[in-house]
GURO-51901 format. One record per residue: residue number from 1; residue in one letter; y negated, z negated, x of N, C-alpha, C in turn. Coordinates in nm, 2 decimals. Layout:
<sites>
@k:NUM	r:A	ny:Y	nz:Z	nx:X	cay:Y	caz:Z	cax:X	cy:Y	cz:Z	cx:X $
...
</sites>
This chain:
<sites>
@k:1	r:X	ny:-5.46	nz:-3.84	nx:4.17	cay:-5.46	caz:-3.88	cax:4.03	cy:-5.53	cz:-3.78	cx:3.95 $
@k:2	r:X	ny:-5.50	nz:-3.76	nx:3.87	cay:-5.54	caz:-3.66	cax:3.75	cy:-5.58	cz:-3.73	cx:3.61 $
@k:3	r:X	ny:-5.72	nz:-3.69	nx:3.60	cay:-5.77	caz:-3.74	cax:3.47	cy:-5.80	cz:-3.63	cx:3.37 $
@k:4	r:X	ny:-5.78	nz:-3.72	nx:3.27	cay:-5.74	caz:-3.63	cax:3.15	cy:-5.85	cz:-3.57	cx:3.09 $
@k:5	r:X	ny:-5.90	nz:-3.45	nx:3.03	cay:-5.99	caz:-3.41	cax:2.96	cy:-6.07	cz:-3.52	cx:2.86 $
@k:6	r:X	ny:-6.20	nz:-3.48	nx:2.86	cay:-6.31	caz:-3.57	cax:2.78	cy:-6.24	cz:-3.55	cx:2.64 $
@k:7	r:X	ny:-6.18	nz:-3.65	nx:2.56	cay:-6.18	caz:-3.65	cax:2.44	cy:-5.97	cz:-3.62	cx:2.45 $
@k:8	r:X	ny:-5.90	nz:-3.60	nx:2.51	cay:-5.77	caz:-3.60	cax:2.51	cy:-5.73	cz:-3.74	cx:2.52 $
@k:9	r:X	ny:-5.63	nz:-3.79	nx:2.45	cay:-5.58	caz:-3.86	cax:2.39	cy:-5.48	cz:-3.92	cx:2.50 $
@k:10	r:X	ny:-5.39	nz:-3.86	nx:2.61	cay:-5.29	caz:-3.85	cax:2.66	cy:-5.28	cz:-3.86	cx:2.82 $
@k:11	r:X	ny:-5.24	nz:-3.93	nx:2.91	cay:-5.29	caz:-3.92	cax:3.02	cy:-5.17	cz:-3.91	cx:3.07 $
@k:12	r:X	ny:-5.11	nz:-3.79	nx:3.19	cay:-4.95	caz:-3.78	cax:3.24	cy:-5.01	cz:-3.78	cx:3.42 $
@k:13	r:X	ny:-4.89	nz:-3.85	nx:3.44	cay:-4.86	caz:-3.84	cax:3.59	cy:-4.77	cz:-3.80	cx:3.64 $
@k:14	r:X	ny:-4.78	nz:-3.65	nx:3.76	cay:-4.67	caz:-3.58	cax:3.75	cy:-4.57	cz:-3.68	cx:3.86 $
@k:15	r:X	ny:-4.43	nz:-3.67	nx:3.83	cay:-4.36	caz:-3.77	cax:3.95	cy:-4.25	cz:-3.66	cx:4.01 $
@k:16	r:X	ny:-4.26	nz:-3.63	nx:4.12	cay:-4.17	caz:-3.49	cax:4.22	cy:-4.00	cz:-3.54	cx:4.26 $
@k:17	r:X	ny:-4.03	nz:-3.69	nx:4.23	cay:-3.83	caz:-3.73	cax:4.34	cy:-3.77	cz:-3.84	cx:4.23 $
@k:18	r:X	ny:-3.66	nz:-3.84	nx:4.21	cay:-3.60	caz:-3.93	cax:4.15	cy:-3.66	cz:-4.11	cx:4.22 $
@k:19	r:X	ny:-3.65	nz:-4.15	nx:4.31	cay:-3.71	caz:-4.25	cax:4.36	cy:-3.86	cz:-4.30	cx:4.30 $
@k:20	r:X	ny:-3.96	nz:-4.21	nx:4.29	cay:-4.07	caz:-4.17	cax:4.19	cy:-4.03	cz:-4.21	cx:4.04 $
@k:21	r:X	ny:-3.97	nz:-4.14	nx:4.01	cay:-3.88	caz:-4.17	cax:3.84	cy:-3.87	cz:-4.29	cx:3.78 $
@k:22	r:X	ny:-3.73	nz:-4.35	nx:3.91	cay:-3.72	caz:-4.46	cax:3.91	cy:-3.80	cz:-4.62	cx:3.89 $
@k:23	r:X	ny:-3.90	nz:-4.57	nx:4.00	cay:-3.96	caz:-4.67	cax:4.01	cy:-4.06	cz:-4.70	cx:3.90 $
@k:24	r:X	ny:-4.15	nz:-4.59	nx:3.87	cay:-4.22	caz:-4.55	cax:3.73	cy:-4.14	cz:-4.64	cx:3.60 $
@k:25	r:X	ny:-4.00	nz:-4.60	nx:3.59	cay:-3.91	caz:-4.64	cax:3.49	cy:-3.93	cz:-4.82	cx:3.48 $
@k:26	r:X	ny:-3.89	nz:-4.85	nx:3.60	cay:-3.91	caz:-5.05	cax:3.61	cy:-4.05	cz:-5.04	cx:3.58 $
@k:27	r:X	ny:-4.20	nz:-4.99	nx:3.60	cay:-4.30	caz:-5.09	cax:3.55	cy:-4.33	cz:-5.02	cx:3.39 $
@k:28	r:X	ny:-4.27	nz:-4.92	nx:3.36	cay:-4.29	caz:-4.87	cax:3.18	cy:-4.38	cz:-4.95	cx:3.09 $
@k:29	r:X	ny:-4.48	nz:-4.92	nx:3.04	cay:-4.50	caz:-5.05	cax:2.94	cy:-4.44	cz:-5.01	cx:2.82 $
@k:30	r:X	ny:-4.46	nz:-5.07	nx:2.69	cay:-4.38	caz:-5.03	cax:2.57	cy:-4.48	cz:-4.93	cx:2.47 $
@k:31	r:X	ny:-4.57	nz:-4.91	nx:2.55	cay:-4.64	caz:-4.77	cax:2.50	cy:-4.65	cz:-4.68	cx:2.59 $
@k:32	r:X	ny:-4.52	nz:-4.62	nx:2.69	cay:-4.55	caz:-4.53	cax:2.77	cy:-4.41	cz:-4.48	cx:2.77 $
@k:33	r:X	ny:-4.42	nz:-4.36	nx:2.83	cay:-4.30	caz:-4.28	cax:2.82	cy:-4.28	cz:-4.21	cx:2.93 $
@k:34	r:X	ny:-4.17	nz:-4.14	nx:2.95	cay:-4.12	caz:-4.03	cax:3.04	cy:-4.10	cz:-3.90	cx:2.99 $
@k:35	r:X	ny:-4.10	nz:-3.79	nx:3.06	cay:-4.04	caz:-3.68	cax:2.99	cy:-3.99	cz:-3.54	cx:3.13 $
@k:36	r:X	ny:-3.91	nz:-3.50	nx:3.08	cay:-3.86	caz:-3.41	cax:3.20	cy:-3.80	cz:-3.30	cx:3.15 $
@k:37	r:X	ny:-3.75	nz:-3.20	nx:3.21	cay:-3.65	caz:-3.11	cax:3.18	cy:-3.54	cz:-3.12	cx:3.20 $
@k:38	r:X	ny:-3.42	nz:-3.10	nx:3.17	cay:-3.29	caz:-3.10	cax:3.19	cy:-3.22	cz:-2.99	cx:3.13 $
@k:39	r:X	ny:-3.04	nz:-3.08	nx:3.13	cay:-2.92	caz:-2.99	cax:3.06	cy:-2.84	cz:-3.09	cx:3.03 $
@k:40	r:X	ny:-2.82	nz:-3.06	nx:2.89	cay:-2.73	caz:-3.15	cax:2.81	cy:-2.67	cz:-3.02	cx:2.75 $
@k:41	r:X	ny:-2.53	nz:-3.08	nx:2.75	cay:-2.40	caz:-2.99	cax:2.71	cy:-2.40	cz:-2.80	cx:2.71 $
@k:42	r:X	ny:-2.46	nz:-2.80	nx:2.84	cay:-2.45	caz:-2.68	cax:2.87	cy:-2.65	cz:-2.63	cx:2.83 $
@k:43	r:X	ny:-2.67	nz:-2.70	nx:2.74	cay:-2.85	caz:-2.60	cax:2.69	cy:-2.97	cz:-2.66	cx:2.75 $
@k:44	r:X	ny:-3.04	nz:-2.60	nx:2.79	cay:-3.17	caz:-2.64	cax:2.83	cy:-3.21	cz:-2.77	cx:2.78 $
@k:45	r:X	ny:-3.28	nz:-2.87	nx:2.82	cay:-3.34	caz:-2.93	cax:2.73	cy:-3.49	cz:-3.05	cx:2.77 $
@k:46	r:X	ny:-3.53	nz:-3.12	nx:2.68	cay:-3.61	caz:-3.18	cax:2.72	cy:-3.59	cz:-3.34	cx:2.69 $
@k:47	r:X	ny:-3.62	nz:-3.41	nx:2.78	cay:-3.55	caz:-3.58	cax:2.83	cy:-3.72	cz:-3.67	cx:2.79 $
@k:48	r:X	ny:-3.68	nz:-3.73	nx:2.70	cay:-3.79	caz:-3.82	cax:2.71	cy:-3.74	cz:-4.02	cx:2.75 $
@k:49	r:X	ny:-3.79	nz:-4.07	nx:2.78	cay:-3.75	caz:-4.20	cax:2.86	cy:-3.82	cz:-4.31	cx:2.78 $
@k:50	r:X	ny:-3.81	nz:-4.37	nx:2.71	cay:-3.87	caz:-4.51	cax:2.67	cy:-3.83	cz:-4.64	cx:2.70 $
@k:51	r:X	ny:-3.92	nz:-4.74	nx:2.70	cay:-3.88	caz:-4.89	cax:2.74	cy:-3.94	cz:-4.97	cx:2.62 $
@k:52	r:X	ny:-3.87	nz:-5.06	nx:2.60	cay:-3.91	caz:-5.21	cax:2.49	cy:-3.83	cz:-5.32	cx:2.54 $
@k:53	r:X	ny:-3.89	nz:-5.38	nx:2.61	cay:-3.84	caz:-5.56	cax:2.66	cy:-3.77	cz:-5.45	cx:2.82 $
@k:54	r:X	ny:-3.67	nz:-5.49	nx:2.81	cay:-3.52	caz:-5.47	cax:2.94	cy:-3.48	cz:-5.32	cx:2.92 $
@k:55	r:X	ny:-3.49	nz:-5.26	nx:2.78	cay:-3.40	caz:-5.17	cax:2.74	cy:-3.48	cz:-5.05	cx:2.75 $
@k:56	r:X	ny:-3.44	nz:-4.94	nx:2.78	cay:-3.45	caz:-4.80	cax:2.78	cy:-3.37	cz:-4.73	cx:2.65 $
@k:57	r:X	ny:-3.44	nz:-4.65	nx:2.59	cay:-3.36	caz:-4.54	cax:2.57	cy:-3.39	cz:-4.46	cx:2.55 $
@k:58	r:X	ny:-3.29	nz:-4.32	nx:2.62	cay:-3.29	caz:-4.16	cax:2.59	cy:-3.28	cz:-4.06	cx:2.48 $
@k:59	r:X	ny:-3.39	nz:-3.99	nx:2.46	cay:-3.38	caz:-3.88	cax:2.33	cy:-3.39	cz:-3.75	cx:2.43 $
@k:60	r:X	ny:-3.25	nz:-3.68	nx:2.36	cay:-3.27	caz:-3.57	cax:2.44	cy:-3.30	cz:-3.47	cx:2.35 $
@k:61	r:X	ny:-3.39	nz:-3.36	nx:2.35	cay:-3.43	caz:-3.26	cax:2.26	cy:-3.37	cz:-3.14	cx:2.31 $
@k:62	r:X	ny:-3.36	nz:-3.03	nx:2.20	cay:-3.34	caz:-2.87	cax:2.27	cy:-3.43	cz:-2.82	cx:2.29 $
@k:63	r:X	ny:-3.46	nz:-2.71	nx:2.41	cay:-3.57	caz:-2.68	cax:2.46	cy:-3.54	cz:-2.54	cx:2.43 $
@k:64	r:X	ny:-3.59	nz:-2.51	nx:2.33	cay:-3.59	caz:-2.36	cax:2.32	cy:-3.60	cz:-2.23	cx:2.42 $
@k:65	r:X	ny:-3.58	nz:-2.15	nx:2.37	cay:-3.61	caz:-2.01	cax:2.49	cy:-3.69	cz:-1.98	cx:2.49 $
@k:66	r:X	ny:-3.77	nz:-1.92	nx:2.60	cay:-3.88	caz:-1.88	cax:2.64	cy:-3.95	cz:-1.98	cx:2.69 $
@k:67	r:X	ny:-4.07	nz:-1.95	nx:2.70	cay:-4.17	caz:-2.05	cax:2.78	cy:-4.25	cz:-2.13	cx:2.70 $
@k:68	r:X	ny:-4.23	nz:-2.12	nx:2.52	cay:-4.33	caz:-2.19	cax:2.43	cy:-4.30	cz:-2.37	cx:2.51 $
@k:69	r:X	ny:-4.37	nz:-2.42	nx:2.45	cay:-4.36	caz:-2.58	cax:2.48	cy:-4.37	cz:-2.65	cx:2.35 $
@k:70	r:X	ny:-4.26	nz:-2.60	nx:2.31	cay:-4.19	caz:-2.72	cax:2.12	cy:-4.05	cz:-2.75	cx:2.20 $
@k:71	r:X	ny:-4.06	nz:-2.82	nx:2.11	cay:-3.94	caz:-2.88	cax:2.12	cy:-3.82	cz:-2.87	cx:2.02 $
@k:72	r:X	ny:-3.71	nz:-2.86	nx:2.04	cay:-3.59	caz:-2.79	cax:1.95	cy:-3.53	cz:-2.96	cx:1.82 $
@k:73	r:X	ny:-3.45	nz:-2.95	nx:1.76	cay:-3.35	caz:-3.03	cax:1.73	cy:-3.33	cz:-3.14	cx:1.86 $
@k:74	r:X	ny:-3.27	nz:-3.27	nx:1.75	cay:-3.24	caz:-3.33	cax:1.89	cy:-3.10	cz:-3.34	cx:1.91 $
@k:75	r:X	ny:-3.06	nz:-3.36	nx:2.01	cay:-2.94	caz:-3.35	cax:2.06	cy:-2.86	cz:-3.48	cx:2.08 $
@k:76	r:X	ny:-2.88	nz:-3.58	nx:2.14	cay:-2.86	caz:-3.69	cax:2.18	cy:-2.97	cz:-3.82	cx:2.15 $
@k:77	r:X	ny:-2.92	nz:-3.93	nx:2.15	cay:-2.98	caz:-4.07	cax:2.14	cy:-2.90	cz:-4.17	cx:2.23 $
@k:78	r:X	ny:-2.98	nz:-4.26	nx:2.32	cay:-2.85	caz:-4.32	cax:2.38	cy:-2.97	cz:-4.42	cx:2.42 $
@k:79	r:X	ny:-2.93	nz:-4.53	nx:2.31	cay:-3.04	caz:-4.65	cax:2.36	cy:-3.00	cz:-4.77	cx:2.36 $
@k:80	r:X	ny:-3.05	nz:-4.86	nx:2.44	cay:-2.99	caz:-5.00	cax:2.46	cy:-2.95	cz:-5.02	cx:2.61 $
@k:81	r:X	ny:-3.02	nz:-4.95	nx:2.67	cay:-2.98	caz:-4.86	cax:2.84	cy:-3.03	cz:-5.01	cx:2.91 $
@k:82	r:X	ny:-2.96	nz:-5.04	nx:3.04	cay:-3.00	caz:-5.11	cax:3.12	cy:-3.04	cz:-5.06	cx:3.24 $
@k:83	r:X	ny:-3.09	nz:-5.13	nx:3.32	cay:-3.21	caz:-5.02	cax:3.43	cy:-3.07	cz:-4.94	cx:3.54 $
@k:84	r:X	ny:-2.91	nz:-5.03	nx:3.54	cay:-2.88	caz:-4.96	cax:3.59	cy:-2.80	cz:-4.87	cx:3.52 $
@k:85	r:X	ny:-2.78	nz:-4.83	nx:3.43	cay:-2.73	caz:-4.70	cax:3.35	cy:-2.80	cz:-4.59	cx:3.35 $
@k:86	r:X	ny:-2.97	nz:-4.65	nx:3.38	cay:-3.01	caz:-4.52	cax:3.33	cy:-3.05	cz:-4.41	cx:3.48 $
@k:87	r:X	ny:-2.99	nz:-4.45	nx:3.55	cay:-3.03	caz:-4.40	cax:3.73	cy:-2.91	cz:-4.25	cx:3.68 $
@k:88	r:X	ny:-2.81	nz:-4.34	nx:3.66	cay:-2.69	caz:-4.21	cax:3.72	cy:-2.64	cz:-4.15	cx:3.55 $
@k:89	r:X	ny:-2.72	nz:-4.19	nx:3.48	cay:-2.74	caz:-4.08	cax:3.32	cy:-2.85	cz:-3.99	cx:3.40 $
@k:90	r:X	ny:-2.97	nz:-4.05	nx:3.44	cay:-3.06	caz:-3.94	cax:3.49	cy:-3.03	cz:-3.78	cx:3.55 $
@k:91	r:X	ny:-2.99	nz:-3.92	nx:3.62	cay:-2.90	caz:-3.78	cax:3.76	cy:-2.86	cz:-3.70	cx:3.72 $
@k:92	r:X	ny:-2.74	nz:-3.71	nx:3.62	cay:-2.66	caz:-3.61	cax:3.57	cy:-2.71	cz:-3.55	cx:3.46 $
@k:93	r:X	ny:-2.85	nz:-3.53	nx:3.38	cay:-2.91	caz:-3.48	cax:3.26	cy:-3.02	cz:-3.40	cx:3.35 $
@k:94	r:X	ny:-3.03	nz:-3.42	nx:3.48	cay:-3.13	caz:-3.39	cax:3.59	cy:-3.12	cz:-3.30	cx:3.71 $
@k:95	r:X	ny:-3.03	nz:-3.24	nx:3.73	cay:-2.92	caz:-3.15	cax:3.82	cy:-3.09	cz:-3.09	cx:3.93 $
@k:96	r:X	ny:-3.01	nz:-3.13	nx:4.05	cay:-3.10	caz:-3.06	cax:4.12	cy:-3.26	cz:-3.16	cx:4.12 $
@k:97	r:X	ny:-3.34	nz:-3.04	nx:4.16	cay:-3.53	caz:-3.10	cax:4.18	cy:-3.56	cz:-3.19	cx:4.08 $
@k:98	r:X	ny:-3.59	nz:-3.31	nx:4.04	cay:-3.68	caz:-3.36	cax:3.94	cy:-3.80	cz:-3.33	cx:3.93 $
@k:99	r:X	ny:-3.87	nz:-3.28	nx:3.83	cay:-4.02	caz:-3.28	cax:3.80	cy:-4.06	cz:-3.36	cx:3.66 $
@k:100	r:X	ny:-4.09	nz:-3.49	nx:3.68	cay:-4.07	caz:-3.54	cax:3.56	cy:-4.26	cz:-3.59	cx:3.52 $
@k:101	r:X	ny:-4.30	nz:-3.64	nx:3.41	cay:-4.44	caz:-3.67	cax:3.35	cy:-4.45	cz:-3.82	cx:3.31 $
@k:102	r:X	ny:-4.52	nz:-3.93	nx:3.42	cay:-4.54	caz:-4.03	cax:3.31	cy:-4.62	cz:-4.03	cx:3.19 $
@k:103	r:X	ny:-4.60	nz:-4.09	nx:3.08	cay:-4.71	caz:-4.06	cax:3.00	cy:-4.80	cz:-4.19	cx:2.93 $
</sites>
Protein backbone atom coordinates (compact mmCIF):
# COMPACT_ATOMS: atom_id res chain seq x y z
CA UNK A 1 0.00 0.00 0.00
CA UNK A 2 1.15 3.40 -0.84
CA UNK A 3 0.41 6.51 1.08
CA UNK A 4 0.08 9.64 -0.18
CA UNK A 5 2.32 12.68 0.47
CA UNK A 6 1.73 14.96 3.72
CA UNK A 7 -0.76 17.46 2.54
CA UNK A 8 -1.89 15.62 -1.06
CA UNK A 9 -5.35 15.57 -1.48
CA UNK A 10 -5.56 12.13 -3.55
CA UNK A 11 -4.81 8.72 -2.69
CA UNK A 12 -4.32 6.02 -5.91
CA UNK A 13 -3.99 2.36 -5.82
CA UNK A 14 -2.08 0.87 -8.60
CA UNK A 15 -4.25 -2.35 -9.95
CA UNK A 16 -1.87 -4.76 -12.52
CA UNK A 17 -4.95 -7.46 -14.02
CA UNK A 18 -8.23 -6.89 -15.23
CA UNK A 19 -9.58 -9.31 -12.30
CA UNK A 20 -7.99 -6.38 -9.85
CA UNK A 21 -10.09 -3.84 -12.04
CA UNK A 22 -12.93 -5.61 -11.81
CA UNK A 23 -13.24 -6.34 -8.49
CA UNK A 24 -12.12 -2.68 -7.36
CA UNK A 25 -15.12 -1.67 -9.81
CA UNK A 26 -17.97 -3.75 -7.52
CA UNK A 27 -16.78 -2.04 -4.12
CA UNK A 28 -16.38 1.80 -5.89
CA UNK A 29 -17.79 4.26 -3.56
CA UNK A 30 -19.54 7.37 -5.14
CA UNK A 31 -16.55 9.44 -4.46
CA UNK A 32 -13.93 7.24 -6.09
CA UNK A 33 -12.82 6.62 -9.35
CA UNK A 34 -10.77 4.67 -11.90
CA UNK A 35 -8.46 5.69 -14.47
CA UNK A 36 -6.26 3.85 -17.04
CA UNK A 37 -4.87 4.08 -20.46
CA UNK A 38 -6.29 3.00 -23.50
CA UNK A 39 -7.53 3.33 -27.35
CA UNK A 40 -10.66 4.62 -28.54
CA UNK A 41 -11.17 4.85 -32.24
CA UNK A 42 -7.76 4.33 -33.23
CA UNK A 43 -6.01 7.38 -30.50
CA UNK A 44 -4.40 7.00 -27.40
CA UNK A 45 -6.37 7.75 -24.60
CA UNK A 46 -7.33 8.11 -21.04
CA UNK A 47 -10.40 5.88 -19.28
CA UNK A 48 -11.79 7.21 -16.21
CA UNK A 49 -14.50 4.78 -14.36
CA UNK A 50 -17.19 6.07 -11.99
CA UNK A 51 -20.06 4.58 -9.88
CA UNK A 52 -23.35 6.19 -8.31
CA UNK A 53 -25.89 3.53 -6.78
CA UNK A 54 -25.60 0.19 -9.56
CA UNK A 55 -24.43 2.39 -12.42
CA UNK A 56 -21.00 3.09 -13.85
CA UNK A 57 -20.03 5.39 -16.29
CA UNK A 58 -17.21 5.85 -18.83
CA UNK A 59 -15.44 9.25 -19.95
CA UNK A 60 -13.01 8.65 -22.30
CA UNK A 61 -10.44 11.56 -22.89
CA UNK A 62 -7.63 12.14 -25.63
CA UNK A 63 -4.35 11.58 -24.41
CA UNK A 64 -2.10 13.66 -26.10
CA UNK A 65 1.45 13.06 -27.54
CA UNK A 66 4.29 12.78 -25.67
CA UNK A 67 4.67 12.02 -22.21
CA UNK A 68 2.93 15.33 -20.57
CA UNK A 69 0.05 14.08 -18.19
CA UNK A 70 -3.11 16.47 -19.47
CA UNK A 71 -5.54 15.34 -20.79
CA UNK A 72 -6.96 16.00 -24.38
CA UNK A 73 -10.84 16.70 -25.43
CA UNK A 74 -13.18 14.23 -24.60
CA UNK A 75 -14.05 11.63 -26.77
CA UNK A 76 -16.77 9.46 -25.48
CA UNK A 77 -19.44 9.34 -22.57
CA UNK A 78 -21.26 6.11 -21.97
CA UNK A 79 -23.13 6.04 -18.75
CA UNK A 80 -25.92 4.14 -17.16
CA UNK A 81 -23.41 0.89 -17.46
CA UNK A 82 -24.33 -2.16 -15.54
CA UNK A 83 -21.54 -4.15 -13.86
CA UNK A 84 -21.95 -6.50 -16.68
CA UNK A 85 -21.29 -4.07 -19.63
CA UNK A 86 -18.63 -2.63 -18.25
CA UNK A 87 -16.18 -5.95 -18.12
CA UNK A 88 -16.17 -6.50 -21.98
CA UNK A 89 -16.34 -2.28 -22.78
CA UNK A 90 -13.12 -2.60 -20.65
CA UNK A 91 -11.56 -5.15 -22.41
CA UNK A 92 -11.93 -3.74 -25.54
CA UNK A 93 -10.89 0.16 -24.60
CA UNK A 94 -7.97 -1.87 -22.70
CA UNK A 95 -6.06 -4.12 -25.43
CA UNK A 96 -3.50 -6.09 -23.97
CA UNK A 97 -1.62 -5.43 -20.09
CA UNK A 98 -3.93 -3.35 -17.75
CA UNK A 99 -2.37 -0.79 -15.52
CA UNK A 100 -5.08 0.86 -14.11
CA UNK A 101 -5.34 3.62 -10.62
CA UNK A 102 -7.97 3.45 -7.97
CA UNK A 103 -8.55 6.82 -6.84
Amino acid sequence: MRIAPRGALLYERRLDSFSALFEEAKSLDEDAGLRMSGRYAGRSCYIFVTRFGRAYTVMVYERPSGKGKTVGRRLAVMEHLEANELQPLLRKLVPGRVVAYSY
